[in-house]
C-alpha positions in Angstrom: 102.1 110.4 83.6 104.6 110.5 86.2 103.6 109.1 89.9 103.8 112.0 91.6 102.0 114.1 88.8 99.8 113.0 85.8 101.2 114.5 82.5 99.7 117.3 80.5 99.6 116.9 76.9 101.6 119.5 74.9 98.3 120.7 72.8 94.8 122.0 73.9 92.4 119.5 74.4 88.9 120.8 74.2 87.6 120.4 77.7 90.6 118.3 78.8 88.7 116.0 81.6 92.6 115.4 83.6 93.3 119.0 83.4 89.4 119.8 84.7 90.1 117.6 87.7 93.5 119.1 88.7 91.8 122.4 88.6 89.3 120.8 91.1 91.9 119.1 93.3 94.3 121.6 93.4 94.2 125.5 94.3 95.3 127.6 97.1 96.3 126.1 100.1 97.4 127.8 103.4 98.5 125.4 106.9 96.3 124.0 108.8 95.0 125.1 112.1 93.0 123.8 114.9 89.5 124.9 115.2 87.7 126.5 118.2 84.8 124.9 120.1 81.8 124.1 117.5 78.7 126.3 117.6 75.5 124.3 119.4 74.0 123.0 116.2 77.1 122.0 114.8 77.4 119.5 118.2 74.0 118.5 117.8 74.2 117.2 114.3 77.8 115.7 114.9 75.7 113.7 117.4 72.7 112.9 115.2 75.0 111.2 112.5 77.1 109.3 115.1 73.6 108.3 116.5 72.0 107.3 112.7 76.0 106.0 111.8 75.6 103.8 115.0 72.4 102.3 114.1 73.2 101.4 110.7 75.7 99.5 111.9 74.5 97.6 115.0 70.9 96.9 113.3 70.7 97.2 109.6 69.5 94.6 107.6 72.6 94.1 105.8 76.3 94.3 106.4 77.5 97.5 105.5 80.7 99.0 104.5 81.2 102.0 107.3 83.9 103.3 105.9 82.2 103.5 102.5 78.9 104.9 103.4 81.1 107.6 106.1 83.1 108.8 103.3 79.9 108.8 100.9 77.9 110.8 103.6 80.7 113.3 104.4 81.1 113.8 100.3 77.4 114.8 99.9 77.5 116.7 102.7 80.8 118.7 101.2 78.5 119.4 97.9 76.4 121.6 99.5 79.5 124.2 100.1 81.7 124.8 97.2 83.4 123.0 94.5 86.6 123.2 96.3 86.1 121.6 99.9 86.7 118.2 99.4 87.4 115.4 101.9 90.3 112.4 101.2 90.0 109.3 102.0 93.5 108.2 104.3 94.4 106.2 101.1 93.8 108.9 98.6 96.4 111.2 101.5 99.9 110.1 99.9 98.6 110.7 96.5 97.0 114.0 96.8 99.8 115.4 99.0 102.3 114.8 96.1 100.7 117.3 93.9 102.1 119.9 96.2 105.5 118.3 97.4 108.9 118.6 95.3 109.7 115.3 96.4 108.5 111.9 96.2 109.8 107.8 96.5 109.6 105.8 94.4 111.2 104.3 90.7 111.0 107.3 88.3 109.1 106.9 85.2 107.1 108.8 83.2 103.8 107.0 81.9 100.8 106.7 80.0 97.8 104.3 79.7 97.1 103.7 76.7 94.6 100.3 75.8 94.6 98.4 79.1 98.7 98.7 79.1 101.1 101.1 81.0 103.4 102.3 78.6 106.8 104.0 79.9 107.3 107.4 78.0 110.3 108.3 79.9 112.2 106.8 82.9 113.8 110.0 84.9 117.2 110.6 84.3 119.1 109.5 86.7 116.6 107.8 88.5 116.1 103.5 89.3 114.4 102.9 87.0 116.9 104.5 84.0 119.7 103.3 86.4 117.7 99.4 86.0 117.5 99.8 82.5 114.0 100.5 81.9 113.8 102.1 78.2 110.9 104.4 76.8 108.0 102.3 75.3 108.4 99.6 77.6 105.2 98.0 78.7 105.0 97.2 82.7 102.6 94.0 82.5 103.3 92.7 86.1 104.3 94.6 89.4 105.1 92.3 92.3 104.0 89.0 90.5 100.6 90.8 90.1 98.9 91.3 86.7 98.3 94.8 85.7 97.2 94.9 82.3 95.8 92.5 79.5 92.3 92.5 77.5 89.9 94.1 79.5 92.1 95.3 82.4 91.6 98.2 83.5 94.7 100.1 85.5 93.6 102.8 87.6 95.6 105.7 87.7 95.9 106.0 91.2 96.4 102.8 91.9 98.7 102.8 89.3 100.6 105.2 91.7 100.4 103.5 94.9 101.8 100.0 93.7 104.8 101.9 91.6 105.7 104.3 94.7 106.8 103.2 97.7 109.6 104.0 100.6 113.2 104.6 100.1 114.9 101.7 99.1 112.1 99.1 98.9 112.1 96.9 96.2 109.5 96.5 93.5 109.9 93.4 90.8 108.4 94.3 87.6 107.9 92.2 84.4 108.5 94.0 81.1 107.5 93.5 77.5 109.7 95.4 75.3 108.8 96.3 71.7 109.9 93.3 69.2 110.0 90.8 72.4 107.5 88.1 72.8 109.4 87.2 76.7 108.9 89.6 79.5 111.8 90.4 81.0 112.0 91.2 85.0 113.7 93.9 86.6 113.6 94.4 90.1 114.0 98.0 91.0 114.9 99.6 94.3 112.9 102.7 95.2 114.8 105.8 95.8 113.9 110.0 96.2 112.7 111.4 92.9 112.9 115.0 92.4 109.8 116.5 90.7 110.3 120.0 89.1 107.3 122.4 88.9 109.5 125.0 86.8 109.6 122.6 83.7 111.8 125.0 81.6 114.2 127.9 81.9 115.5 129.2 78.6 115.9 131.6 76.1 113.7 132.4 73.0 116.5 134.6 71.9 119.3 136.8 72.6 117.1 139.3 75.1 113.9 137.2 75.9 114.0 134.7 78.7 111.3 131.5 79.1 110.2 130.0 82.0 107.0 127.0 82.3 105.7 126.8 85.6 103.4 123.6 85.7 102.2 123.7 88.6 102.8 126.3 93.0 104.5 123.0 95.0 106.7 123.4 97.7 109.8 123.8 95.8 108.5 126.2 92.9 109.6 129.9 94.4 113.6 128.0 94.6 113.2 126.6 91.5 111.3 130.4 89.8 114.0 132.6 91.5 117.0 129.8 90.1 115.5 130.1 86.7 115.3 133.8 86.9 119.0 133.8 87.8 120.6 131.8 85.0 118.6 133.2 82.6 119.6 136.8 83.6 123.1 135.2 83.6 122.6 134.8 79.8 121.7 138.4 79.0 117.5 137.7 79.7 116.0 141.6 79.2 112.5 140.6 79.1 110.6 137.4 80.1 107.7 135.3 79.2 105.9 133.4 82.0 104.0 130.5 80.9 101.4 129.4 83.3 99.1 127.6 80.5 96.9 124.5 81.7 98.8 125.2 85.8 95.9 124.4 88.1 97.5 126.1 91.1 99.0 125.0 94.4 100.4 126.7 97.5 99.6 130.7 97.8 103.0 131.8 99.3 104.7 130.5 96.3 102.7 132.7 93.9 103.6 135.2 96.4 107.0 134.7 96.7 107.9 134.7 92.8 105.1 137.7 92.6 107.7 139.5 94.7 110.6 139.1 92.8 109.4 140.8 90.0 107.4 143.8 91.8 109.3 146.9 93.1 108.0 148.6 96.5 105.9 147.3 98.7 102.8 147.0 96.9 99.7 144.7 97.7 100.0 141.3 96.2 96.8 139.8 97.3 94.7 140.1 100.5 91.5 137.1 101.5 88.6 137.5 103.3 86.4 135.1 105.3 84.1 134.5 108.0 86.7 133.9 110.8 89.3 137.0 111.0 92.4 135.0 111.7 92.3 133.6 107.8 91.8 137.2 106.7 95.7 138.6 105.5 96.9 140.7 103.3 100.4 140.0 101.7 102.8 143.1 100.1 105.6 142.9 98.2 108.6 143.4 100.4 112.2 142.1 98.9 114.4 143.3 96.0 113.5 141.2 93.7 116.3 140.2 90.9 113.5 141.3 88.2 111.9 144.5 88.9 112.3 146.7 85.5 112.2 143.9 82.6 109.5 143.5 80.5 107.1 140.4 81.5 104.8 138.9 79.5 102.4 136.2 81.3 100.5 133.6 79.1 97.4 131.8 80.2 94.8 129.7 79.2 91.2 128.3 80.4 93.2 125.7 82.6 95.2 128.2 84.4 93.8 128.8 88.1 94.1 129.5 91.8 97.6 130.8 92.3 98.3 131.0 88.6 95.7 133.5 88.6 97.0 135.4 91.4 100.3 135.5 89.7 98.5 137.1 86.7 96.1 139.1 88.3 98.1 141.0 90.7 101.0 141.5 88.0 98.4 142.9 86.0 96.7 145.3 88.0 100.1 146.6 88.6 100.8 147.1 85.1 103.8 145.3 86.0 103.2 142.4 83.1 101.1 142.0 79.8 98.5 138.8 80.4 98.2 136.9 77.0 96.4 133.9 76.2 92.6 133.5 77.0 90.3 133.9 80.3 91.6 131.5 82.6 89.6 129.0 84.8 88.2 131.4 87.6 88.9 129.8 91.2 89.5 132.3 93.8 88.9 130.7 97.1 91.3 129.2 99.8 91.4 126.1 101.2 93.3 124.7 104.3 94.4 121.1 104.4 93.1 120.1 107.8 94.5 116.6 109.0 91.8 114.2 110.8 92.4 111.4 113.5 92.1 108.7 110.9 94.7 109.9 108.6 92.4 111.7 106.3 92.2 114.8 105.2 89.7 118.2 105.2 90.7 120.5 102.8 87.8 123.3 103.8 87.4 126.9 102.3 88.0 129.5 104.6 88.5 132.3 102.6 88.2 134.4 99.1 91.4 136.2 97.5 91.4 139.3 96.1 93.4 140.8 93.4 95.1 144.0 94.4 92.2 146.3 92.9 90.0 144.5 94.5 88.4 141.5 92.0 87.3 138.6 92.9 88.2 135.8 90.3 86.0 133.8 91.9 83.1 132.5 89.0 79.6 131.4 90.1 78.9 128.3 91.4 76.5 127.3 89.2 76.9 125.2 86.3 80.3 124.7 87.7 81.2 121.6 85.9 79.8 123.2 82.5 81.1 126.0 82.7 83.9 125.6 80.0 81.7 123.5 78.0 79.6 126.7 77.8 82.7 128.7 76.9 83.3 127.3 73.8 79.1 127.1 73.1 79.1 130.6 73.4 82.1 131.3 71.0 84.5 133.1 73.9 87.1 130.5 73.0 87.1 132.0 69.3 86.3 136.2 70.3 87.1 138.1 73.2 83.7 140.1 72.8 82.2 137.0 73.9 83.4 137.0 77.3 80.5 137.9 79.9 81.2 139.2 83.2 79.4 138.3 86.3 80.8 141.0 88.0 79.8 144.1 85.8 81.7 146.3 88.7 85.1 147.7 86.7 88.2 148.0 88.3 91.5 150.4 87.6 95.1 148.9 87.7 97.9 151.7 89.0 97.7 153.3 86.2 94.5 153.5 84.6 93.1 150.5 82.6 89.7 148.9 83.4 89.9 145.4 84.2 86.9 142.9 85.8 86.6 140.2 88.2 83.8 138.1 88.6 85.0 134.9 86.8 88.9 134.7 85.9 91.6 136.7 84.8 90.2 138.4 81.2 93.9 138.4 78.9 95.2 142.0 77.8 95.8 140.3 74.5 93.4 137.6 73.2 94.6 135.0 71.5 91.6 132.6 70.2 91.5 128.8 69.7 92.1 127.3 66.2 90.3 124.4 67.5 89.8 122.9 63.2 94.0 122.3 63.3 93.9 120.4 66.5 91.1 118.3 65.5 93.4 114.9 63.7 96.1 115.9 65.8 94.0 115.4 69.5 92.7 112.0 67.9 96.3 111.0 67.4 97.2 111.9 70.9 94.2 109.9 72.5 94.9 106.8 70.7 98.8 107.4 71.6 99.9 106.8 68.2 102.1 109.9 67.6 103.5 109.4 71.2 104.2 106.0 70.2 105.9 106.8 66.9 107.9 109.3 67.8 109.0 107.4 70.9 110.0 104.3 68.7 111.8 106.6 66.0 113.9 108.0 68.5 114.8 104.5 69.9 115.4 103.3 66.3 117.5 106.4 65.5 119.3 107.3 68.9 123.0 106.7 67.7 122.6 108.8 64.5 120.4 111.2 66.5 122.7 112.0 69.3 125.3 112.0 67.2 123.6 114.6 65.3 123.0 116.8 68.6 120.3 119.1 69.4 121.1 122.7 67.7 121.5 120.4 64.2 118.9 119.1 65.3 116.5 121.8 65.6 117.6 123.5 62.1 118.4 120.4 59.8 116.1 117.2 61.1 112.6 116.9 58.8 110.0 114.8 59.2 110.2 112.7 55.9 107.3 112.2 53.7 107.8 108.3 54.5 107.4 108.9 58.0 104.2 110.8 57.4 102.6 108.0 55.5 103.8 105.6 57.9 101.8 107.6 61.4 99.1 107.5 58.4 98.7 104.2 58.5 99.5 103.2 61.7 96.4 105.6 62.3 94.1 103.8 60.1 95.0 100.8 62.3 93.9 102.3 65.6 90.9 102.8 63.3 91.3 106.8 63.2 89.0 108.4 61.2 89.4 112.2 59.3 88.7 113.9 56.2 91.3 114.6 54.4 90.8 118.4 54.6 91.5 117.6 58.4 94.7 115.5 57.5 95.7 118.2 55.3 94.8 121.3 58.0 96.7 119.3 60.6 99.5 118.1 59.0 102.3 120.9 59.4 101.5 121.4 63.1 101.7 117.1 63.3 105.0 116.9 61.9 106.2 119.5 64.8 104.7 117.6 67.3 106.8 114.6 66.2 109.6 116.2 65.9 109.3 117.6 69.0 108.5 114.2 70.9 111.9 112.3 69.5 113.7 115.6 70.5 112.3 115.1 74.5 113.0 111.0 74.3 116.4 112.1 73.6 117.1 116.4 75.2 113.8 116.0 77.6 112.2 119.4 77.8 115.4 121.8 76.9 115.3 119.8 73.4 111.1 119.4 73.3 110.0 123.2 73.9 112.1 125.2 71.3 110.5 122.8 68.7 106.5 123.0 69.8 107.3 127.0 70.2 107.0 127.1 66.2 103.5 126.3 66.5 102.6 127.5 69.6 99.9 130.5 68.7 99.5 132.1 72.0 103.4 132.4 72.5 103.8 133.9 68.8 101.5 136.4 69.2 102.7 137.3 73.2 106.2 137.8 71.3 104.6 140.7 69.1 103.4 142.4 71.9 106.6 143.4 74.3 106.5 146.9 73.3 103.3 147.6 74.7 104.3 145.1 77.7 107.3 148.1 78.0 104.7 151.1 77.9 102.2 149.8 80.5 104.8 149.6 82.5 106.1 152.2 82.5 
């Protein structure tokens, strides 16, 4: 995890319980706006709970935590609107606001907890903590003097980020253990502006086809989009994949902005309705964009929502891009962050978007938190003829084709999940031992590695039977159990995964993603499809 952003594994976790709750903290957010006067029954039950609030606190027969039994009441209270409002705590602010910013303070590392421990995967290049000398595979025991790991500790994530992030050029002392070291050693690092990058990869699958991975709609996404869209046209891009996979969403103008860059005209892009007119809008494509005519392929996933899903859903009923990948997570409402007087934060629901045709992606509110449990009960993770709309209305893109809202954005191409090959492999990921190994290879094996460089690589580096049997057994230590049917299934899509890992300790992402794109289904079969990516558009 990095402080600004907790990490998303590489492969498809099977109801993913980080990616589920950055669908439900993130989305579509607009500015915020101050409300009119309140209607009379809103006034009177503002004064009822100050009233109740009040005595609680003067005559209860305990001492009670206000602030606790507040933000309990106002949380309850949320519940009985959507899944989307939600209140933050002025604590929680910082945190949740850095989702969406480019920027953040603090010492630049990228890291995982794995048994009680933070583990450093990568420090950011260029950043204090690289510049300090922190290495991959360090383990941060203390921060500030203060323990933060051991038997039975347990590090909160987002504490985790509060303690590590900090102002511009405040210092943070940390104690280390590095790997064959029984001593801590103590760095103090100064805290400085990290730059967090929402377009995670710009490159090219081959001589015509360009590849960009947008993680996630922050501030800075349409600059960094439109700069990836550039250089790759620079290097002779023709047609472009899009890979919004496991992106929970963010700021709608963004999605807007990089929509328009690859739409001609002034077509609708999206348009929101709601109770009060002034958050009703409808948005239209209105610049040359530097991609109008090339190909485009969008791949998403179960995990892809909000504005991923107005990316895809308005390029699609446009006919402007072929959507790949499976039906993705079905959120189409609009919050607005609405500051309080205490710091905190309202983000409210004041609207529903609307694809161009007119679908709502919106799913039911019921069964919310099941839903894509009930997914993959009902098979629609293995066969697109399980898929069941809950709007049975059918809609026409520009040129013909019946698509449906209702629930997420249904794929043109259906791509289903070979959940049996993922099984040993998502094991190994949990307990962090192929994170782990690769990270340790590649420290073991940097010299000879670099020295090697990445395009050599790429074709001539193999993961040698010896280090197979030695991720084997540091398995059985973590007490990993699998039939060997399931070791055997897994293996050749294991060995890519650690290949890929030492190839991002030492290239980061432009060495890790040509690598996982050998195994990477849903990319494969997009790349078979282009031709009929080129017909619907035209």
């Amino acid at each position: 995890m990095q402080e600004e952003n907790p990490i998303k594994n590489t492969f498809k976790q099977i109801l993913n319980p980080l990616l589920w709750t950055l669908v439900l903290a993130s989305g579509i957010f607009l500015g915020a706006t101050m409300f009119g006067r309140t209607s009379q029954k809103a006034s009177e039950g503002h004064q009822k709970l100050k009233e109740i609030l009040a005595y609680i606190d003067k005559s209860y027969v305990d001492t009670v935590n206000m602030d606790n039994l507040l933000n309990y009441t106002i949380d309850k209270l949320l519940e009985k609107l959507d899944p989307h409002s939600s209140y933050i705590a002025t604590s929680d602010v910082p945190l949740a606001q850095s989702q969406l910013e480019g920027d953040f303070e603090g010492i630049g590392v990228e890291f995982n907890i794995f048994r009680d421990t933070l583990h450093v995967v990568a420090p950011t290049a260029g950043g204090p903590s690289e510049q300090a000398g922190i290495r991959a595979g360090d383990k941060i025991i203390v921060v500030d003097d203060k323990n933060i790991a051991g038997k039975g500790f347990k590090p909160e994530t987002s504490k985790i980020f509060k303690i590590l992030r900090g102002k511009r050029g405040s210092k943070v002392k940390l104690g280390i253990l590095r790997r064959g070291e029984k001593q801590t050693r103590n760095f103090v690092i100064i805290r400085d502006k990290i730059v967090s990058h929402s377009v995670e990869v710009a490159m090219m699958l081959d001589e015509q086809t360009g590849f960009l991975k947008v993680i996630r709609f922050s501030s800075t996404t349409y600059t960094e989009f439109k700069k990836g869209l550039e250089k790759l046209i620079k290097q002779g891009m023709k047609r472009l994949v899009i890979d919004l996979r496991d992106n929970p969403g963010g700021y709608m103008d963004k999605a807007i902005s990089m929509i328009d860059e690859l739409l001609a005209g002034n077509g609708k892009i999206v348009y929101t309705k709601g109770k009060n007119k002034r958050f009703e809008s409808v948005s239209k494509a209105k610049v040359n964009g530097v991609f109008e005519k090339g190909a485009v392929i969008v791949l998403i996933n179960e995990y892809s929502a909000s504005a991923s899903e107005i990316v895809a859903g308005a390029l699609q009923d446009h006919d402007r891009a072929l959507i790949v990948g499976r039906r993705s997570f079905g959120k189409g409402l609009v919050q607005m962050p609405i500051d309080l007087s205490d710091g905190s934060e309202l983000r409210l629901t004041i609207s529903r978007y609307y694809t161009p045709s007119g679908r709502s992606i919106q799913k039911p509110f019921e069964n919310y938190a099941d839903d894509l449990k009930k997914r993959f009960e009902k098979g629609e993770m293995y066969s697109k003829d399980s898929i069941k709309f809950d709007d049975k209305k059918e809609y026409k893109t520009t040129h013909g084709r019946k698509v449906y809202g209702g629930g997420g954005i249904t794929p043109d191409i259906f791509v289903p999940l070979d959940s049996t090959k993922y099984t040993y492999l998502n094991q190994l990921y949990e307990q962090n031992i192929i994170r782990q190994f690769s990270m340790y290879y590649a420290e073991d094996h940097k010299k000879v590695l670099q020295a090697m460089g990445l395009e050599k690589f790429k074709t001539q580096f193999e993961v040698t039977e010896k280090m197979w049997q030695d991720l084997q057994a540091e398995a059985g230590k973590a007490g990993i159990k699998a039939t060997q049917q399931e070791i055997e299934k897994s293996k050749k899509i294991i060995t890519i995964h650690i290949k890929a890992l030492i190839a991002k300790q030492l290239w980061r992402n432009e060495g890790f993603y040509p690598i996982i794109h050998q195994e990477d289904e849903i990319l494969q079969e997009a790349l078979k499809h282009f031709k009929l990516a080129e017909k619907i558009a035209q």
